[in-house]
C-alpha positions in Angstrom: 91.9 195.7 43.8 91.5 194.6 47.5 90.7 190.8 45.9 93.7 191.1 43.4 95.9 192.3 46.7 94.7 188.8 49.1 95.5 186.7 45.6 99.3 188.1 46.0 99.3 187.3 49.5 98.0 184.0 49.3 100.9 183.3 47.1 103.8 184.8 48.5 102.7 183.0 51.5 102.4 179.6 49.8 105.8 179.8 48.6 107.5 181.2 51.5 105.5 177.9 53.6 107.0 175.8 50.3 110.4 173.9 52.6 108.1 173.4 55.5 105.9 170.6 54.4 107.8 166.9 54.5 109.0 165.3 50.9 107.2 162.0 49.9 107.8 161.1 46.4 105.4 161.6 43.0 105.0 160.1 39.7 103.9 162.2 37.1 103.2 160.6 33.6 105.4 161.6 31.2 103.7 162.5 27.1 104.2 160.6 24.3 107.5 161.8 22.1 107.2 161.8 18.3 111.0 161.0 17.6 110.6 160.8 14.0 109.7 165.0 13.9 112.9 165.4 15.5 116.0 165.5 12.8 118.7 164.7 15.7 117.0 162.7 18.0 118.3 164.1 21.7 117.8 160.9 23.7 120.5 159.3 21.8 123.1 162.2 22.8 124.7 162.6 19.8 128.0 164.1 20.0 127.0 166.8 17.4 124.1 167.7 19.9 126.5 167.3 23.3 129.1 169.9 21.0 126.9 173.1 21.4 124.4 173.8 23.8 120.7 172.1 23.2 118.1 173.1 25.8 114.7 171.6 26.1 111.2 172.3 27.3 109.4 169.6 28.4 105.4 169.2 28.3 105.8 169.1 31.9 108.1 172.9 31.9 105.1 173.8 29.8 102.6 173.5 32.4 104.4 174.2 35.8 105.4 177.8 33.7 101.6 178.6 33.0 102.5 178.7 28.9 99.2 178.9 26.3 101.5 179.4 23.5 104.7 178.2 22.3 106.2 181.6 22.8 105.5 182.0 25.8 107.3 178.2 26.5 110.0 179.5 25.5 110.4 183.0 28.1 112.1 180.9 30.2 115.2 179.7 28.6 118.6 180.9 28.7 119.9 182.7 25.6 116.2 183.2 24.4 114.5 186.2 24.3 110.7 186.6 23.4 109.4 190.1 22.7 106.4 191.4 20.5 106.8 192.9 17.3 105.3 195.7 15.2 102.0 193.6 14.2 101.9 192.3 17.7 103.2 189.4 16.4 105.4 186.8 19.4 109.1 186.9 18.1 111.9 184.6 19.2 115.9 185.9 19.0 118.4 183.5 20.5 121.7 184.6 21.4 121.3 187.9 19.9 120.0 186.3 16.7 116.4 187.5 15.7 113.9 185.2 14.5 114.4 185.7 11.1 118.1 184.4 11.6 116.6 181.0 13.3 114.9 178.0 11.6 111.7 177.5 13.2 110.3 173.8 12.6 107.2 171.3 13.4 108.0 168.0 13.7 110.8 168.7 11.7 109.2 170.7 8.5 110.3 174.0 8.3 107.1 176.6 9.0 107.0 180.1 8.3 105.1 183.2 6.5 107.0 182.6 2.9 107.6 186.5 2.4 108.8 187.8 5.7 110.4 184.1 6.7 109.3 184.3 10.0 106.2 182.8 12.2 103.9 184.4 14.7 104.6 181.9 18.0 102.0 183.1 19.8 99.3 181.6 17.2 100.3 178.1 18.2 99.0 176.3 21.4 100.6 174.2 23.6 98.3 171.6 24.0 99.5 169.1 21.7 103.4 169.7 21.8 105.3 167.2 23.9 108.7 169.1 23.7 110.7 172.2 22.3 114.3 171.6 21.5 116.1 174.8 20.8 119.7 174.1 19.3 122.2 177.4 19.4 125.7 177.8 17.8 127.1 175.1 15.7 123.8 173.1 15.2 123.7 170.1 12.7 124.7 170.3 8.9 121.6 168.3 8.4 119.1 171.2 9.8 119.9 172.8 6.3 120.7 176.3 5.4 119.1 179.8 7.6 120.2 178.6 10.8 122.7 181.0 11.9 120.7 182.0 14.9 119.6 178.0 15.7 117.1 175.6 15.2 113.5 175.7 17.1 112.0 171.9 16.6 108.1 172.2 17.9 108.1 168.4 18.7 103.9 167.3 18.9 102.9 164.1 21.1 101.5 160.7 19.8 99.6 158.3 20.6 100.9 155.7 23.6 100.6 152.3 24.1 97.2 153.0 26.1 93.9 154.6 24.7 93.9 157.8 26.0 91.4 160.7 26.3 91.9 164.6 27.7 89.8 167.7 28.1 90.2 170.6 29.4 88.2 174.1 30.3 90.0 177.5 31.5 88.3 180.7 31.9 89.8 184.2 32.6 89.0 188.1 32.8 87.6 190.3 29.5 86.1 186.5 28.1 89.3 184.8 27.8 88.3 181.5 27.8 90.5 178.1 26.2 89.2 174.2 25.6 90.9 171.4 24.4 90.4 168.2 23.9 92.5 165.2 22.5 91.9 161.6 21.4 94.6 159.0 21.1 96.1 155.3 20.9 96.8 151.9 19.4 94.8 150.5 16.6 97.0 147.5 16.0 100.0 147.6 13.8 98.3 151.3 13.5 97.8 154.2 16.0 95.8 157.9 15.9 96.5 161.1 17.6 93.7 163.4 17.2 93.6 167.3 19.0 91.8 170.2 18.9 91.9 174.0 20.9 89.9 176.3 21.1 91.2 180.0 22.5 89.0 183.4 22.8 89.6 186.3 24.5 88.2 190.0 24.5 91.7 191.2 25.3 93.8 191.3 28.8 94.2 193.9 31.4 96.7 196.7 31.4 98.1 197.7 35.0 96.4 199.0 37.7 99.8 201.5 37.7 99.0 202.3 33.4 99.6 205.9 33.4 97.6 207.6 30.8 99.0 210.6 30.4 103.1 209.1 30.2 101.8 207.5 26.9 99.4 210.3 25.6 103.6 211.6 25.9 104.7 209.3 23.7 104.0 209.4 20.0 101.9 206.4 19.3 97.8 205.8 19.7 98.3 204.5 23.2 96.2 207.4 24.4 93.0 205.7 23.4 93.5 202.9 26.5 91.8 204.8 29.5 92.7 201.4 31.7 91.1 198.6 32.0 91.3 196.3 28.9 94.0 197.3 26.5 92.3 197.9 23.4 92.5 195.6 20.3 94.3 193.0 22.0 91.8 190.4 21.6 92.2 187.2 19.6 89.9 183.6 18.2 92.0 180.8 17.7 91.1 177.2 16.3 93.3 174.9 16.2 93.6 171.1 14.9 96.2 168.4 15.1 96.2 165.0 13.3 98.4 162.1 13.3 97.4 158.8 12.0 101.1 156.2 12.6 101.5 152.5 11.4 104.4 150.7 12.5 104.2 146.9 11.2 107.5 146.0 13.2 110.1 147.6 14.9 112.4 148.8 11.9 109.5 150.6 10.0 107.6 153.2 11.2 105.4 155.5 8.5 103.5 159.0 9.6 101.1 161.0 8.5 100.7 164.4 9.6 98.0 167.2 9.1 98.4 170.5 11.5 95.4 173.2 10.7 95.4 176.8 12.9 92.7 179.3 11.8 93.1 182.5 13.7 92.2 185.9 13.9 93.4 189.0 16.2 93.7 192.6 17.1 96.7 194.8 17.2 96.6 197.3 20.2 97.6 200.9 18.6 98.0 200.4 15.1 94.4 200.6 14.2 94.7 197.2 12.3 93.1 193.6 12.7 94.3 190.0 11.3 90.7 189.2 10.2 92.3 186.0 8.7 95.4 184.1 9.8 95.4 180.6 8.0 97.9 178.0 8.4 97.2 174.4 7.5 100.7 171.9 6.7 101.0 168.0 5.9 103.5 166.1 5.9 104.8 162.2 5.2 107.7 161.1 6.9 109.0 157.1 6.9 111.8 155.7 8.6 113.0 152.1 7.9 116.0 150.1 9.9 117.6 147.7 7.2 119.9 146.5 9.7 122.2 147.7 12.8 124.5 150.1 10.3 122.0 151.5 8.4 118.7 153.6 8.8 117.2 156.0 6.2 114.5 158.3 6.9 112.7 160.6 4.4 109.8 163.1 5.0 108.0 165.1 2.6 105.5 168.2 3.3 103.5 170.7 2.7 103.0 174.3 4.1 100.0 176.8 3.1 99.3 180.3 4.7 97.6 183.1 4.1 97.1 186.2 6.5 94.7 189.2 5.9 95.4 192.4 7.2 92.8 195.1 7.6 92.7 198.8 8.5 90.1 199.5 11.1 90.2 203.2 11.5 90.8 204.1 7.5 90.6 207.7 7.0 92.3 208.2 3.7 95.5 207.2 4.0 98.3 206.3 1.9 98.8 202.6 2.1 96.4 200.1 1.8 92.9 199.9 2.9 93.6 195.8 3.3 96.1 193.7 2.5 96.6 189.8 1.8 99.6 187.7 1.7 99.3 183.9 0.5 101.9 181.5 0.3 103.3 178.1 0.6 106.4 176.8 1.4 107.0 172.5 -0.6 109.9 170.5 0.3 111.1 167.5 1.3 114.4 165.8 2.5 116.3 162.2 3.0 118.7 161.3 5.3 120.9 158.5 6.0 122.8 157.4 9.3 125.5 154.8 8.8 126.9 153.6 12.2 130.4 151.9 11.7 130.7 151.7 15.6 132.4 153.8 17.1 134.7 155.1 15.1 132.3 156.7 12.7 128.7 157.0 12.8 128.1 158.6 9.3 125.2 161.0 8.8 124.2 162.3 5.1 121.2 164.7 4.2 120.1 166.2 1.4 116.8 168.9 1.3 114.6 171.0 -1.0 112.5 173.3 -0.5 110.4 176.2 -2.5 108.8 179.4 -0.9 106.1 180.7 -2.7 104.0 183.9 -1.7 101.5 186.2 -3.5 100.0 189.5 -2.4 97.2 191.1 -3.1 95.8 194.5 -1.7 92.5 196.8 -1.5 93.0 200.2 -1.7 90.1 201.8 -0.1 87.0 200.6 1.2 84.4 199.4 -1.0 87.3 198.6 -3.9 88.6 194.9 -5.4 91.7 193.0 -4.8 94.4 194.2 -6.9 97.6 191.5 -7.6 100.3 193.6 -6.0 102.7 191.0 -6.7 104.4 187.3 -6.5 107.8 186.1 -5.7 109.2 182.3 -5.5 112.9 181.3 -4.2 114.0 177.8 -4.2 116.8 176.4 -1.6 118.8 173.1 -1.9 121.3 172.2 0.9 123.1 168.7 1.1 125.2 168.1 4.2 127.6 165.5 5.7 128.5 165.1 9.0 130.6 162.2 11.0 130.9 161.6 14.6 134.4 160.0 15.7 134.7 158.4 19.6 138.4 158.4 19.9 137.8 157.1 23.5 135.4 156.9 26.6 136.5 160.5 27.4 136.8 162.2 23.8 134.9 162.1 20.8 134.5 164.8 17.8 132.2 165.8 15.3 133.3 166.8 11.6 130.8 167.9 9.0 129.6 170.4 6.0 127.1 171.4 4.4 126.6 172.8 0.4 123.7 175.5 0.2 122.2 176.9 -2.8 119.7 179.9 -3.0 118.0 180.4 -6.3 115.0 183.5 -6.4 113.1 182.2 -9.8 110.0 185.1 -9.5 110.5 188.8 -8.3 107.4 190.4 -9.5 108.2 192.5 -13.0 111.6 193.2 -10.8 114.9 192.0 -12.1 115.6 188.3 -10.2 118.9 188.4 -8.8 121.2 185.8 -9.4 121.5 182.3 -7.3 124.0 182.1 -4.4 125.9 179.0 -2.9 127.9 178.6 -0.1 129.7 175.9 1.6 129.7 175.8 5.5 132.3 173.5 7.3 132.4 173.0 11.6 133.6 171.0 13.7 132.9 170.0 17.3 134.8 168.2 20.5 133.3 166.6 23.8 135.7 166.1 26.7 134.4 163.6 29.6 137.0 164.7 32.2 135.1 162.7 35.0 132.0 160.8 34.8 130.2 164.0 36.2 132.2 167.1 34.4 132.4 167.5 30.5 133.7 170.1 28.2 132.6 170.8 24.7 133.8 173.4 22.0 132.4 173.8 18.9 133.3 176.1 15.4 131.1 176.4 12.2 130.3 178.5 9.6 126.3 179.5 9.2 124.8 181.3 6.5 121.1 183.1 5.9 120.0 183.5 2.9 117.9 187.0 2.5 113.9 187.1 2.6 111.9 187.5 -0.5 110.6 190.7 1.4 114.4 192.1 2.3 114.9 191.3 -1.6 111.9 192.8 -3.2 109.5 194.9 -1.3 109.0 198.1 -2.5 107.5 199.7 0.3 109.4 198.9 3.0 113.0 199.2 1.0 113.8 195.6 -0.4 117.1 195.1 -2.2 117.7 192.5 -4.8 121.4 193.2 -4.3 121.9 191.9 -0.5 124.1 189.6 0.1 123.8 186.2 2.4 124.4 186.8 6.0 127.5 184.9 7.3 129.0 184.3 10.8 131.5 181.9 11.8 130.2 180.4 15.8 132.3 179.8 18.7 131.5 178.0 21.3 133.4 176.3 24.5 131.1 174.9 27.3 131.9 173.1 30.4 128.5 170.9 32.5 129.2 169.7 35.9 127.2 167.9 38.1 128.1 168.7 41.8 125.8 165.1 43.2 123.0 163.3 42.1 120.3 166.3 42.9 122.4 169.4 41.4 123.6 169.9 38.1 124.8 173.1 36.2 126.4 174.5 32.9 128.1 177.8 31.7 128.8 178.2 27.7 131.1 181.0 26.5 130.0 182.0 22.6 130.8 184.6 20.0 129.9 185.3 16.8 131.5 186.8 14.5 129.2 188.3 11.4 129.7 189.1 8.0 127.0 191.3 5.8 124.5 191.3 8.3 121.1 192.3 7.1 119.5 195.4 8.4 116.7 198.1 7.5 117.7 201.9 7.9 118.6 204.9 6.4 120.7 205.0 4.0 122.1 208.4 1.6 119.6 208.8 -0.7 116.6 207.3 -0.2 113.4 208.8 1.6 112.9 205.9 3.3 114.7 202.8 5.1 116.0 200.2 3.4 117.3 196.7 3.7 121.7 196.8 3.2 124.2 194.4 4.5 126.3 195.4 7.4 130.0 195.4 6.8 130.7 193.7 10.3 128.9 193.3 13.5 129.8 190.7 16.4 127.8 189.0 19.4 129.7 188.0 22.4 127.8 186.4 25.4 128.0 184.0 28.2 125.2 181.4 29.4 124.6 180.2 32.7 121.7 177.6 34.7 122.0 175.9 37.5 119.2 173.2 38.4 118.5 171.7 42.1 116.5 169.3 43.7 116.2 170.7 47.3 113.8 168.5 48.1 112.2 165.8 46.6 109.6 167.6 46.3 111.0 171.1 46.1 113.0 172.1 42.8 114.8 175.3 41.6 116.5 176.4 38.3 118.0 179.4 37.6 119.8 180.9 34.5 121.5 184.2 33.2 122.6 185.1 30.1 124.6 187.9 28.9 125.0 189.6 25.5 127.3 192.0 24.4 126.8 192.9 20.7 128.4 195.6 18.5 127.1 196.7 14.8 130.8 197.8 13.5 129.3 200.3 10.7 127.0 202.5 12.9 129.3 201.9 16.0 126.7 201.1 18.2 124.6 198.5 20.1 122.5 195.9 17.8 118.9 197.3 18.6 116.2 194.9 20.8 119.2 193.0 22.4 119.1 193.1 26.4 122.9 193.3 28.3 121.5 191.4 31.1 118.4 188.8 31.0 118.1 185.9 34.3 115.3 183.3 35.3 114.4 181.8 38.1 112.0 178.9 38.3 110.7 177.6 41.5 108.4 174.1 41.7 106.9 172.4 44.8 104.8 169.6 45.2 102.9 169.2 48.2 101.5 165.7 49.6 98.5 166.3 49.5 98.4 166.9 45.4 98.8 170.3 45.1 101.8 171.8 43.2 102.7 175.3 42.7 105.0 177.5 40.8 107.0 181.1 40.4 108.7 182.2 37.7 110.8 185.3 38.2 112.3 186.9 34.9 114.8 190.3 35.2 115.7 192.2 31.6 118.4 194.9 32.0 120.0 197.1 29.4 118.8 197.7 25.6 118.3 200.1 23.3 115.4 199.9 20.1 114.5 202.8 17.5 111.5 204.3 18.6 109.1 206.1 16.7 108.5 209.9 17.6 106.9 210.5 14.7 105.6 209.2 11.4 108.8 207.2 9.8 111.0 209.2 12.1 113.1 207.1 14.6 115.3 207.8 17.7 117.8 205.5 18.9 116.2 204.7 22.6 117.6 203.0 26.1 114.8 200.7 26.8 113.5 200.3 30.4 114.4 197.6 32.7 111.8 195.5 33.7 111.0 192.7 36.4 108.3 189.8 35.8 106.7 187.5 38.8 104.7 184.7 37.3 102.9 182.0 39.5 101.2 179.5 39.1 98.9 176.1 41.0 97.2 173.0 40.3 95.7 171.0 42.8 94.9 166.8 42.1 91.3 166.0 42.3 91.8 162.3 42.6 91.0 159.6 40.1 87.5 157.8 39.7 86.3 155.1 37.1 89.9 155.5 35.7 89.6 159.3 34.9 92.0 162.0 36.7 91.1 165.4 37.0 93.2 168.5 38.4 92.5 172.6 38.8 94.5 175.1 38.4 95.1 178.7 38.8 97.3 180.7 36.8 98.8 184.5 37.2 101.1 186.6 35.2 102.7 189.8 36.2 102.0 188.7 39.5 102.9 192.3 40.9 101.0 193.9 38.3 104.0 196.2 37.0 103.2 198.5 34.3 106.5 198.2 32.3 107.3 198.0 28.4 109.6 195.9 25.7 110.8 197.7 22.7 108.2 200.3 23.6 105.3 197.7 23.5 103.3 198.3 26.5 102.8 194.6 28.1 100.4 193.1 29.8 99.2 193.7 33.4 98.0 191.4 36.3 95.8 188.8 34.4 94.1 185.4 35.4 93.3 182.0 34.1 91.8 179.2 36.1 90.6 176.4 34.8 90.2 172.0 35.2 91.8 169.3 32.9 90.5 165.6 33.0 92.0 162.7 32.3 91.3 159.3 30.8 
């Protein structure tokens, strides 16, 4: 405790010393960007992009925040909210959206469990990722249908014009332990990325304030924690990234892709274990330039996973003893951008793309696998979108989109009939001086429902649901007050349509999926970023959400009122650089679980997070760099909750990185 309390000290004392030391400036080397994984390329600011609000993380934002996982690279951001689910599984909601309302992609494919439509962010490392665009409101036509909530593009590096070589080691309490290690460069008209990670850990700690009895209180298995480590929270983690490029001049470029994560981990209080959590996806994707009007691009891919969930304190009960879900997910898509100058730059895209997913389940110990069903959708989505520069100081953005959902296989079940929709918007840029723009946006989104919302029979599928719809607002002003300070504020509501949802309904023993008749977000985004130094940088951002579900005349559940971020960076001359990240969450409301299947609508508890972090340069010798770092979240080692999920407590990593 007494070495945990000089840690915090050290710290606080660090940053408080942070404006004392003289500015000198710093080059950092930037990563690698694989442009062709990104399907609206952000560098060119595209006036369909500069219409909404489109917020990145860099690979450098990865680091200076401490981030392992992609989920947790995205805690920071306004308007995004990460939380953990009922498997223990990372979640991502934006804007009051929840994950399975946003389109989570990798390099551009599309990447989720087929059944539940949703991905576990927390089994992907960082390592290889040189960005994360996150695209809310309005987003491009050509992202395709299911993106009523935004677009999450994992963007992975590639190989430079150098040969280049990093590993790195990081070690932690309870055996946490991480290496990685990556391989890249030019091989002639060819080049080769080549990665792998490798995470373990026994668990993390619970607070030094985790109060045994207030959860023995609660109905849940949190009583079996006496302190210490948290029970079942550990994980093993492989991880492999491939990318093998040839370019043979500078209007062709051709990629080959191959991503492979083979996982396993605990789930603290539920008694079960992912013994297997599989996901391996390839892809193809060509781009060619035929002249200064015309570029095509096409990518194809391929996305397998299976998960295996097992019971580890059986005892007789009436679900499964184990339970399997495999699936993949085919597709493909090819665009076309014509640029007619700048009165049109004309974007078409069409997109396929299947979800297949079988389960299987053992019923006891010692029993077989027993098919316990399969179930296949198809979705086609074509979209057109043209960007119109009336001037220097306006310019719009006019598109649509045609989606098609078509279930083909529903398990013995009746297979509902397809659905279509079309989905027009339209955006607007104002430059009103060369530092202030405004931007409003308007579109219509739809989500297709999950094969699990449509046909699971023991968690209350429906094959009757209808799509989700909501027509996005959005107006937006960015200002930059002088070279070194630069803000934004974005007003947006949603309004929402058949909105999916699980709960009680008259006559049925259980919850089940039904469309809400109406239900509305309304929210405001705020950051600010300043260079107070040249060597001393803050950001700060705030978002609030006000949403309403119309039917039940309440709050929508797991949405926080109040959420705000402040990131603090300083580089001092003599290499070292250190970070704090300070994150506030007020006002929400979940159902909790006081008894077996028996919910009660619950005010959450507010919560405040101090992250830090610091790496010091080692130098360079015989052309190879290395750097140290320390790492430390929930700095003040609260004991606090989300959605009734009891979070982490003080924990460390420290580890070294080289460089070639």
């Amino acid at each position: 405790m007494r070495k945990s309390r000089v840690w915090m000290a050290a710290w606080v004392l660090s940053v408080c010393l942070m404006p004392l030391f003289p500015a000198a400036a710093e080059t950092v080397a930037s990563d690698e960007v694989f442009t062709l994984g990104e399907v609206i390329v952000s560098g060119e600011e595209q006036v369909v992009n500069l219409a909404t609000t489109v917020t990145e993380v860099t690979a450098e934002d990865i680091k200076q925040r401490g981030a392992q996982t992609v989920a947790e690279a995205l805690e920071q951001l306004p308007g995004v909210d990460v939380q953990k689910g009922g498997k223990s599984q990372n979640y991502v909601s934006i804007r009051g959206f929840d994950q399975s309302d946003v389109k989570v992609l990798v390099d551009g494919v599309p990447v989720h469990e087929q059944y539940y439509r949703t991905l576990d962010l927390d089994q992907i490392p960082v390592d290889s990722i040189a960005k994360i665009t996150v695209t809310k409101g309005a987003s491009s036509v050509l992202y395709g249908s299911n993106t009523m909530g935004g677009v999450i593009n994992i963007i992975t590096k590639k190989a430079g014009a150098k040969p280049s070589a990093t590993v790195s080691g990081a070690w932690g309490d309870y055996g946490t332990e991480r290496y990685s290690a990556s391989v890249s460069g030019p091989a002639g008209k060819f080049n080769y990325w080549l990665g792998y990670t490798y995470r373990h850990s026994n668990g993390w700690r619970l607070s030094d304030d985790y109060d045994e009895d207030y959860w023995a209180a609660q109905y849940s298995t949190y009583t079996k924690d006496d302190g210490g480590l948290r029970d079942d929270s550990g994980y093993l983690q492989h991880t492999f990234n491939t990318k093998f490029g040839f370019e043979p001049n500078n209007d062709t470029k051709l990629y080959l892709t191959f991503d492979y994560h083979d996982n396993e981990k605990g789930i603290p209080s539920d008694g079960w274990y992912f013994d297997e959590w599989r996901q391996w996806q390839i892809s193809l994707v060509g781009e060619h330039r035929f002249n200064d009007m015309l570029r095509v691009k096409a990518r194809g891919f391929y996305v397998d996973h299976k998960d295996t969930l097992l019971e580890t304190e059986w005892d007789d009960r009436d679900w499964f003893y184990k339970s399997s879900y495999d699936g993949y997910s085919v597709g493909g898509e090819l665009q076309a951008f014509m640029d007619f100058g700048k009165w049109s730059f004309l974007k078409v895209g069409v997109s396929y793309l299947r979800d297949n997913t079988k389960q299987e389940e053992i019923l006891a110990p010692g029993g077989s696998w027993e098919d316990a069903g399969e179930y296949e959708s198809d979705t086609y989505s074509f979209g057109v979108e043209d960007e119109i520069r009336v001037s220097d100081w306006l310019a719009f953005t006019v598109g649509a989109s045609y989606d098609y959902f078509d279930p083909r296989k529903a398990s013995g079940q009746p297979v509902p009939d397809s659905v279509d929709a079309f989905n027009p918007q339209l955006g607007v840029i104002v430059n009103l001086t060369d530092s202030t723009m405004l931007h409003g946006s308007v579109g219509k989104k739809i989500r297709f429902p999950h094969l699990k919302e449509l046909f699971s029979e023991s968690v209350g599928g429906n094959p009757d649901l209808d799509p989700q719809e909501t027509i996005a607002y959005e107006v937006g002003v960015s200002h930059a007050f002088n070279d070194a300070v630069s803000g934004s504020v974005a007003f947006f509501y949603n309004d929402i349509k058949d909105l999916i949802v699980r709960d009680y309904v008259a006559g049925y023993d259980d919850r089940v999926y039904y469309n809400v008749g109406k239900a509305n977000i309304l929210g405001v985004e705020f950051s600010l970023g300043a260079d107070i130094t040249e060597r001393f940088w803050v950001g700060v951002n705030y978002t609030y959400l006000n949403t309403e579900d119309e039917e039940l005349d309440r709050e929508l559940a797991e949405r926080a009122r109040h959420r705000a971020n402040l990131d603090m960076r300083y580089r001092f001359p003599f290499g070292l650089a250190v970070s704090t990240q300070l994150s506030y969450v007020n006002r929400y409301y979940y159902e909790k679980e006081v008894a077996r299947r028996t919910y009660e609508w619950t005010k959450g508890t507010d919560f405040l997070l101090l992250n830090a972090r610091a790496e010091q340069s080692l130098g360079e010798l015989w052309g190879v760099s290395g750097k140290a770092f320390v790492e430390v979240t929930n700095l003040t080692d609260r004991d606090y909750e989300e959605s009734g999920e009891l979070m982490p407590g003080r924990n460390f990593l420290a580890g070294l990185s080289f460089t070639y």
